[in-house]
C-alpha positions in Angstrom: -27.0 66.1 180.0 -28.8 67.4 182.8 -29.7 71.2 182.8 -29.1 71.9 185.9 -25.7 71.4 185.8 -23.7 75.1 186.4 -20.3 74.5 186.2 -18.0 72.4 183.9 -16.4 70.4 186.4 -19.9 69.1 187.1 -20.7 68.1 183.8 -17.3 66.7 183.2 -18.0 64.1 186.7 -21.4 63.9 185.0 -20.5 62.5 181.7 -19.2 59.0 183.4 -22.3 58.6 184.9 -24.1 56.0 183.1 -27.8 56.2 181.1 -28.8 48.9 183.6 -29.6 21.8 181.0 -32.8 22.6 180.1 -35.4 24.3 181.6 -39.1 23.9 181.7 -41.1 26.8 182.2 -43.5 25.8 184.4 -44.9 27.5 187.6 -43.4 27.2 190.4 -45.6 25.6 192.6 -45.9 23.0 190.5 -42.0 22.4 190.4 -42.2 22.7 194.2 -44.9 19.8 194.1 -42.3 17.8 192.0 -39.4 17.6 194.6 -36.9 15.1 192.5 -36.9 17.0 189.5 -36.2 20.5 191.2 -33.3 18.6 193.1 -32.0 17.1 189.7 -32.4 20.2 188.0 -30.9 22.9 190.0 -28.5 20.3 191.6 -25.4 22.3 193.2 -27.4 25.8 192.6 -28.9 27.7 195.4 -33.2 26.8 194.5 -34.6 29.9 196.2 -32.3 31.8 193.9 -33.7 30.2 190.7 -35.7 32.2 188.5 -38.6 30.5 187.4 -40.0 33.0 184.7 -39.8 36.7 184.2 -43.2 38.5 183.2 -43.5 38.3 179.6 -39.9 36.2 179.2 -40.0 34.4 176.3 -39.3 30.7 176.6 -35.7 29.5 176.7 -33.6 26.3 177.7 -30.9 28.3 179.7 -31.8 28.8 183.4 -31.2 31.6 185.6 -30.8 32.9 189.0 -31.2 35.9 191.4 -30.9 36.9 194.8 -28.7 38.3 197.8 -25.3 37.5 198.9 -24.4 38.9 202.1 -20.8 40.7 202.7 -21.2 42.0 205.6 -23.7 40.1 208.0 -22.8 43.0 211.3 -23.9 45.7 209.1 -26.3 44.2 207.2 -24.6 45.2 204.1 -25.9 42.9 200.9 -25.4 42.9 196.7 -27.5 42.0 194.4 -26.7 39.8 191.7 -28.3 38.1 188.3 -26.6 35.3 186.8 -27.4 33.4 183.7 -26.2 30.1 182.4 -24.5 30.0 178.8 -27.4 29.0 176.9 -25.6 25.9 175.4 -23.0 23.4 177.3 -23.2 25.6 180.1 -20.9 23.3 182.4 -18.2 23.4 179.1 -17.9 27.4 179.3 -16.4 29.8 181.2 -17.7 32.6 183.9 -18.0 35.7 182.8 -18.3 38.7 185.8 -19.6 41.9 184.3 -19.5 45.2 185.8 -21.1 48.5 185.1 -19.4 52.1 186.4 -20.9 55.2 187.4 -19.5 55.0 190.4 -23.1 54.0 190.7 -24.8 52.9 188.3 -26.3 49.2 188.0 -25.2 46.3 186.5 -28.1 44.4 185.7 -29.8 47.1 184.5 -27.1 48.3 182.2 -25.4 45.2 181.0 -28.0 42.3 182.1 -31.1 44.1 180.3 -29.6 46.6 178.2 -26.6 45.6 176.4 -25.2 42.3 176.7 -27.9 40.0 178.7 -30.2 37.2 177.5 -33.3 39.8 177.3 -34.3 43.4 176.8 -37.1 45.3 177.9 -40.4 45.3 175.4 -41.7 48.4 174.1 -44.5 48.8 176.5 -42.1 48.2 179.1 -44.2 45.1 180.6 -42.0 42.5 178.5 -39.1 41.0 177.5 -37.3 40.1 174.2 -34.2 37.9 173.2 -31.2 39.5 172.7 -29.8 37.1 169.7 -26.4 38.3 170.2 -26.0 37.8 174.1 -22.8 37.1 175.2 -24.5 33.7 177.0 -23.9 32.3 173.6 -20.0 32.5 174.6 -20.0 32.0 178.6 -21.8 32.5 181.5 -23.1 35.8 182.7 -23.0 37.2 186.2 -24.1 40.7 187.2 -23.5 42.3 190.5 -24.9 45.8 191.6 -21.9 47.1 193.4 -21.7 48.6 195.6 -24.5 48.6 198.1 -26.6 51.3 197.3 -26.9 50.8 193.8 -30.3 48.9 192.2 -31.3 46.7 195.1 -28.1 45.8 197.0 -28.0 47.9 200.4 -27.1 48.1 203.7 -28.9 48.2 207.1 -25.8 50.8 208.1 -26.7 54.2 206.3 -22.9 55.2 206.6 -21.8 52.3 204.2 -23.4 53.9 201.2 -20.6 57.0 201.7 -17.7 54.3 200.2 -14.9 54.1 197.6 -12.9 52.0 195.0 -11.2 50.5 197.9 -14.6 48.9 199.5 -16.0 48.3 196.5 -13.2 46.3 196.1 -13.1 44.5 199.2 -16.6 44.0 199.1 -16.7 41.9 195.7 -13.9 40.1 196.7 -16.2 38.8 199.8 -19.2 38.6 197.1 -17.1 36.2 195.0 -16.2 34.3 197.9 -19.5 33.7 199.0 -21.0 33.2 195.4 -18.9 30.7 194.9 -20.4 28.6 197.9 -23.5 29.2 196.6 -22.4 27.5 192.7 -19.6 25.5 193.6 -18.6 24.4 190.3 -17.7 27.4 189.8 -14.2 27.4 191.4 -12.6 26.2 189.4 -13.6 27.4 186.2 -12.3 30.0 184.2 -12.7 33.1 185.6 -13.2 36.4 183.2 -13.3 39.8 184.7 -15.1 42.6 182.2 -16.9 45.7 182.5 -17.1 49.3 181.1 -16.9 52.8 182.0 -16.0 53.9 185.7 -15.3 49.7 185.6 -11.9 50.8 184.5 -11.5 51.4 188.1 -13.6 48.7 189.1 -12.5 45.7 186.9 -8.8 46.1 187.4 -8.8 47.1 191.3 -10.9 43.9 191.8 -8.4 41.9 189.7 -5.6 42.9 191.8 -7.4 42.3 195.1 -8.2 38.9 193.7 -4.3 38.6 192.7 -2.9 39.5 196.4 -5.8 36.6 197.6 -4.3 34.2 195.4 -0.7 34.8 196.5 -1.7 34.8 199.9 -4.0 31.9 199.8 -2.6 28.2 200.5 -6.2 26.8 199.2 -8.5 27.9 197.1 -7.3 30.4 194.0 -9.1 32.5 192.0 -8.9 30.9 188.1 -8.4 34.6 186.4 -7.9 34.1 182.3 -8.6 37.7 181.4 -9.7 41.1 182.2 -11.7 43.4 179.1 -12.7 46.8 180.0 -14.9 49.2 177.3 -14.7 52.8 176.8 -12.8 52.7 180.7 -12.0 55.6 182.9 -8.3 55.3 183.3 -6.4 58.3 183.8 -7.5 61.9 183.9 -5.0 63.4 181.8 -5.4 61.7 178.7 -9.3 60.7 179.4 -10.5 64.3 180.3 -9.2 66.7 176.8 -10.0 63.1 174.5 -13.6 64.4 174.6 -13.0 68.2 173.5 -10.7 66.8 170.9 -13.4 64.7 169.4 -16.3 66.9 170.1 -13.3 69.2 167.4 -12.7 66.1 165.1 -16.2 65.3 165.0 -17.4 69.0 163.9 -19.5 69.4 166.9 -17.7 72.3 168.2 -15.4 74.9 165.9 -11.8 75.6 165.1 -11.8 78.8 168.0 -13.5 77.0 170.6 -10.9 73.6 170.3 -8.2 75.7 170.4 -9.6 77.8 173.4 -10.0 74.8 175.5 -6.9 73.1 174.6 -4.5 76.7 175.6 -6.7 77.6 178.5 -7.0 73.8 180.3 -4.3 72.5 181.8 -5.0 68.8 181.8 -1.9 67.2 182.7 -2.6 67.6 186.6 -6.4 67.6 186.4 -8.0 66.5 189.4 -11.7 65.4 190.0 -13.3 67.4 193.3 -10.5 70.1 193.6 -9.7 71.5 190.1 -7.2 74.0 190.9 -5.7 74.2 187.6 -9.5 75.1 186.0 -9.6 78.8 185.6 -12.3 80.7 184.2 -11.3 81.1 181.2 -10.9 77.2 181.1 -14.5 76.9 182.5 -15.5 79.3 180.0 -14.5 77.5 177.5 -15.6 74.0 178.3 -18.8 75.6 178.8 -18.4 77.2 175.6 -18.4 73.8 173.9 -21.3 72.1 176.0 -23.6 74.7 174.5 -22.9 74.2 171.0 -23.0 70.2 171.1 -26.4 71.1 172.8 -28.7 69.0 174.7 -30.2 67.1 171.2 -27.1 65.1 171.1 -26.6 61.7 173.0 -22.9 62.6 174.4 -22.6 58.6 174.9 -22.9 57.8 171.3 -23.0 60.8 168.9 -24.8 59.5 166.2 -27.6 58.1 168.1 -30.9 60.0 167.6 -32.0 60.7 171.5 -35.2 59.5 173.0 -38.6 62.1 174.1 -38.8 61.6 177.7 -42.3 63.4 177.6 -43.5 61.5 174.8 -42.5 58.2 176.7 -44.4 59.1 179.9 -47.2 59.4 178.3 -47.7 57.1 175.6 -45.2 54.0 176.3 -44.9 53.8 172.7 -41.3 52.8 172.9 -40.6 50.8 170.2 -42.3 52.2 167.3 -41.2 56.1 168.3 -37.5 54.0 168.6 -38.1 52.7 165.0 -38.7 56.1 163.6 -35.7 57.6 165.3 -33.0 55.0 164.9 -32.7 52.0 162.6 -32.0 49.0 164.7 -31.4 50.5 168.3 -34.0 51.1 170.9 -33.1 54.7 172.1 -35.7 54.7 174.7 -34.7 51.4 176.3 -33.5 53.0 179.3 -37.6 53.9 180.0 -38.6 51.0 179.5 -36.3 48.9 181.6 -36.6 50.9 184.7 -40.7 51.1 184.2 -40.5 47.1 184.5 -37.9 46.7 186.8 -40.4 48.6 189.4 -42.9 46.1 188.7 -44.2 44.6 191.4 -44.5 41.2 190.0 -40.9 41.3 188.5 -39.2 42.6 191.2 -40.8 39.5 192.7 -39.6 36.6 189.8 -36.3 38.4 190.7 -36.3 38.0 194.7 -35.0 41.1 194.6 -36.2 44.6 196.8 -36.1 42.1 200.1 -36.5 44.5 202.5 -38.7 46.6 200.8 -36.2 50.2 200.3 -37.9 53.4 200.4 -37.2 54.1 196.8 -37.7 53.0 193.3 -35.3 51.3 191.7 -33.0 53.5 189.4 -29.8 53.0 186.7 -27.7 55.1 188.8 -28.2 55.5 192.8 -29.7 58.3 194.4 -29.0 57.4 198.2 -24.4 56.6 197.0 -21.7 59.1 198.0 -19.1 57.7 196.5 -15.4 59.2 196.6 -15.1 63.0 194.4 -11.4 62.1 194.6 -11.0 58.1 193.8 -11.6 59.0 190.0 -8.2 60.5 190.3 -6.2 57.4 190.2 -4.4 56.2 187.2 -5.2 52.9 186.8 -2.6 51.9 184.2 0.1 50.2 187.4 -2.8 48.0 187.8 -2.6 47.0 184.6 0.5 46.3 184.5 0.3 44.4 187.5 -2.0 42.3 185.8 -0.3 41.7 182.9 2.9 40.8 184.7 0.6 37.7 186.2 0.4 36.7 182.5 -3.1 37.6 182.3 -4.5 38.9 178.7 -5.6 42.5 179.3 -7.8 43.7 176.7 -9.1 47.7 176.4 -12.0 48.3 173.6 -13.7 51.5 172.6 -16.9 52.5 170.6 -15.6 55.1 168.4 -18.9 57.2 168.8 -18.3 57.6 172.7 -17.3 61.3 173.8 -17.5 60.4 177.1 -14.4 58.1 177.5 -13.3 58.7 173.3 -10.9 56.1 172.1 -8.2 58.8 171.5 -7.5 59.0 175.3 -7.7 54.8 175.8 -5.6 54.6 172.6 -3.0 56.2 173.8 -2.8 55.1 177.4 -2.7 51.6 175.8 0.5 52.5 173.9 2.2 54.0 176.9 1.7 50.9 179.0 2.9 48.7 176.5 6.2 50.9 176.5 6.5 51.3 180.5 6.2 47.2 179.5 8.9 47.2 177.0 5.9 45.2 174.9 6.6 45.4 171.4 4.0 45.2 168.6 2.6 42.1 167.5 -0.1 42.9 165.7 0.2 46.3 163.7 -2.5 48.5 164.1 -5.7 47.7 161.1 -8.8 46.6 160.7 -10.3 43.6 162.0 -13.3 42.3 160.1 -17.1 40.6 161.0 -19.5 39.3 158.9 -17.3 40.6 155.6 -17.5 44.5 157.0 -14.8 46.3 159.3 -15.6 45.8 162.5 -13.0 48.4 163.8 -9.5 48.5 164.4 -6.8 46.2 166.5 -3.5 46.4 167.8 -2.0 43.7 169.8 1.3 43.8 172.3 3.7 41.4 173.8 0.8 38.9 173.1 -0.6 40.1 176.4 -2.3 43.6 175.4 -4.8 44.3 173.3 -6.5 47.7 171.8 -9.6 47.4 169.9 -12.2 49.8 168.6 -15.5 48.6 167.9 -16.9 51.0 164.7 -20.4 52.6 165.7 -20.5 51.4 168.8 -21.3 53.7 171.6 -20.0 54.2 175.0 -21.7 51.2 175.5 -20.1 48.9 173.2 -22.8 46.0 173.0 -26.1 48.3 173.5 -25.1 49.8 169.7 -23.5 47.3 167.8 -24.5 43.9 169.5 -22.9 41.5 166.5 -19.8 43.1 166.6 -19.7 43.5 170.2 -20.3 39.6 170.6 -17.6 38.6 168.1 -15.1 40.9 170.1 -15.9 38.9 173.3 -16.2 35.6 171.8 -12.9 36.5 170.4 -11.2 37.2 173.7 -12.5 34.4 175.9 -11.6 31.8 173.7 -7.8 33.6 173.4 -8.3 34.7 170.2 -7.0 37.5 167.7 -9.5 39.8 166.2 -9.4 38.4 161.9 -7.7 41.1 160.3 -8.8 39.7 157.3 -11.8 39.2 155.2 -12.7 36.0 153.5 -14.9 38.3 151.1 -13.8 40.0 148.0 -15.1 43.4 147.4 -14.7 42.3 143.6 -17.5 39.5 144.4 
């Protein structure tokens, strides 16, 4: 949480800002020199958008590509994007688009390097490792920064980075369009929409701009089979007081300052940019419980020990200080990937930064002025627009996230499935992985889905990878989380 943050309203806007075929590797001057086996290998694919070999990649038999795709040639307006094959029977699986939220922040480095890509970022920040539990072992990835201004997608028009959901919309709709020239054998293909965070705006806004194409469209249809959103922003009034209620539940702040915040705050007409209904003793309060869950606690995942930012700058000693702090997650990760995604020579393997922009790259943009008020909009007629298109809608939530808590996403959940007149099918329990609890699933009309992820974090797959896969998996092959173990606790 940044410091300099005086009121409450800023910190609350704060907290969805986000902390982004086989191939040879061989250089690519001598694939160049070897013309028939870069047209039988990339056959169909863009080759100027292939990506040869990141620095320090290990070796792998999936391929990959990067590059621009322009949406708006008059203004010069242009996304970024990273896609990467499944890395088995690649032509046999579906595609998979992946968004991050902000409003802002990047895709590619928040999902592609950090939680659900092929690769994360070494200690030293000069490398890359595998990520075993990618979601390319279940489709194929692609990663957009959206919208321009974010990472290295821009525009040549300086108003176009003062936008909205409703461009950021339109403009991915024209990105899909054109990607798909790029990898035609794509169209057809299944077609699954996910993402996290302010994506709860993104993901389902998108889907319905892709819905009206399709019923406006006498030739070529977007092949939607699903849309999954994490820990998503979708409507204030439930989203907003979820996080003082388990900042209470979780003992981070006490009995007199829960109470305060919940009789003081009116939160059923809350409103991002204008607050009216805040008063100061509501802005007391909120403030109030800021200061006692303190600046030592990672508000995204609560029990996550919280990297040195000092230490990091000087010593780059990522991984082992990550080791002593906590078991199994890099908590300094976010360092590390933007120290080597401002290398030079990556930037490079990535034919990304094309017109050189006057700043480094960053998770979350600097130059954006996205909407105050678009954060406003309740998302859930969206979602039942999409589910009244017979497309599975599924909402999942790391239980350690204050930011967007499960007790908010929970209970929007229910409510659409009543304004749906779904009823139950699956009864709310545990679903199980690997013999433990992997968190807990409720399922309506066959068409909606709640899951919790347990110990996950605001970012589902950055804290509990395994689990996170086996959700996906779950959901792009249609289906239901087991809510049964095959192991006795008697064995």
């Amino acid at each position: 949480m940044d410091k300099g943050c005086g009121s409450s309203t800023t910190v609350i806007i704060m907290g969805f800002r986000e902390m982004g075929k086989c191939w040879f590797n061989v250089a690519l001057s001598g694939v160049l020199s070897f013309g028939f086996l870069v047209s039988f290998v990339v056959e169909g694919y863009p080759i100027k958008d292939l990506v040869v070999n990141l620095p320090g990649q290990p070796k792998v038999a999936f391929r990959q590509f990067s590059g621009y795709v322009d949406v708006d040639v008059k203004n010069g307006r242009s996304l970024f994007y990273y896609f990467v094959e499944a890395d088995k029977d690649p032509d046999k699986k579906p595609l998979t688009l992946w968004l991050n939220g902000g409003p802002g922040c990047s895709s590619i480095g928040g999902g592609a390097f950090t939680e659900l890509g092929p690769f994360y970022p070494k200690g030293d920040g000069r490398g890359l490792r595998r990520n075993s539990m990618s979601w390319n072992r279940a489709s194929n990835l692609l990663f957009v920064e959206s919208p321009a201004g974010v990472g290295w997608s821009y525009s040549n028009t300086s108003t176009d980075y003062t936008t909205g959901d409703a461009k950021t919309a339109k403009d991915m709709h024209m990105f899909l369009l054109k990607w798909y020239e790029k990898f035609p054998e794509f169209k057809s293909r299944e077609l699954f929409l996910t993402g996290e965070s302010y994506a709860g705006h993104y993901i389902p806004q998108l889907a319905e701009v892709l819905l009206d194409h399709n019923s406006h469209s006498k030739g070529f249809k977007f092949n939607i089979k699903g849309v999954a959103i994490g820990n998503p922003l979708l409507r204030l009034d439930r989203d907003i007081p979820a996080t003082y209620e388990f900042f209470w539940s979780h003992g981070m702040i006490s009995d007199e300052i829960g109470l305060k915040v919940m009789n003081e705050c009116q939160f059923d007409d809350y409103i991002f940019a204008n607050p009216h209904n805040v008063t100061e003793s509501c802005n007391e309060a909120i403030e109030q419980a800021y200061n006692i869950v303190g600046e030592y606690v990672n508000n995204y995942d609560v029990i996550l020990d919280v990297c040195y930012p000092s230490i990091v700058q000087q010593e780059l000693r990522l991984r082992k200080l990550a080791t002593k702090l906590s078991v199994g997650v890099d908590v300094c990760m976010t360092y590390e990937r933007a120290f080597y995604f401002n290398l030079p020579a990556v930037q490079k393997a990535l034919h990304a930064n094309r017109t050189n922009l006057p700043y480094r790259w960053t998770m979350c943009s600097s130059v954006l002025d996205y909407s105050d008020t678009d954060g406003n909009e309740d998302i859930l007629p969206i979602l039942k627009k999409i589910i009244q298109n017979d497309i599975p809608v599924w909402v999942f939530s790391g239980d350690q996230d204050s930011v967007v808590p499960l007790l908010g996403s929970r209970t929007l959940v229910r409510e659409l499935a009543h304004d749906l007149n779904f009823k139950i099918t699956v009864p709310y329990g545990a679903w199980f992985h690997k013999g433990q609890v992997g968190g807990w699933a409720t399922e309506y009309g066959n068409l909606l889905t709640f899951a919790t992820v347990r110990g996950a974090a605001h970012m589902v797959p950055y804290a509990q990878p395994s689990r996170a896969l086996h959700l996906f998996s779950s959901f792009v092959r249609g289906r239901r989380l087991p809510n049964r173990t095959h192991i006795s606790i008697d064995d």
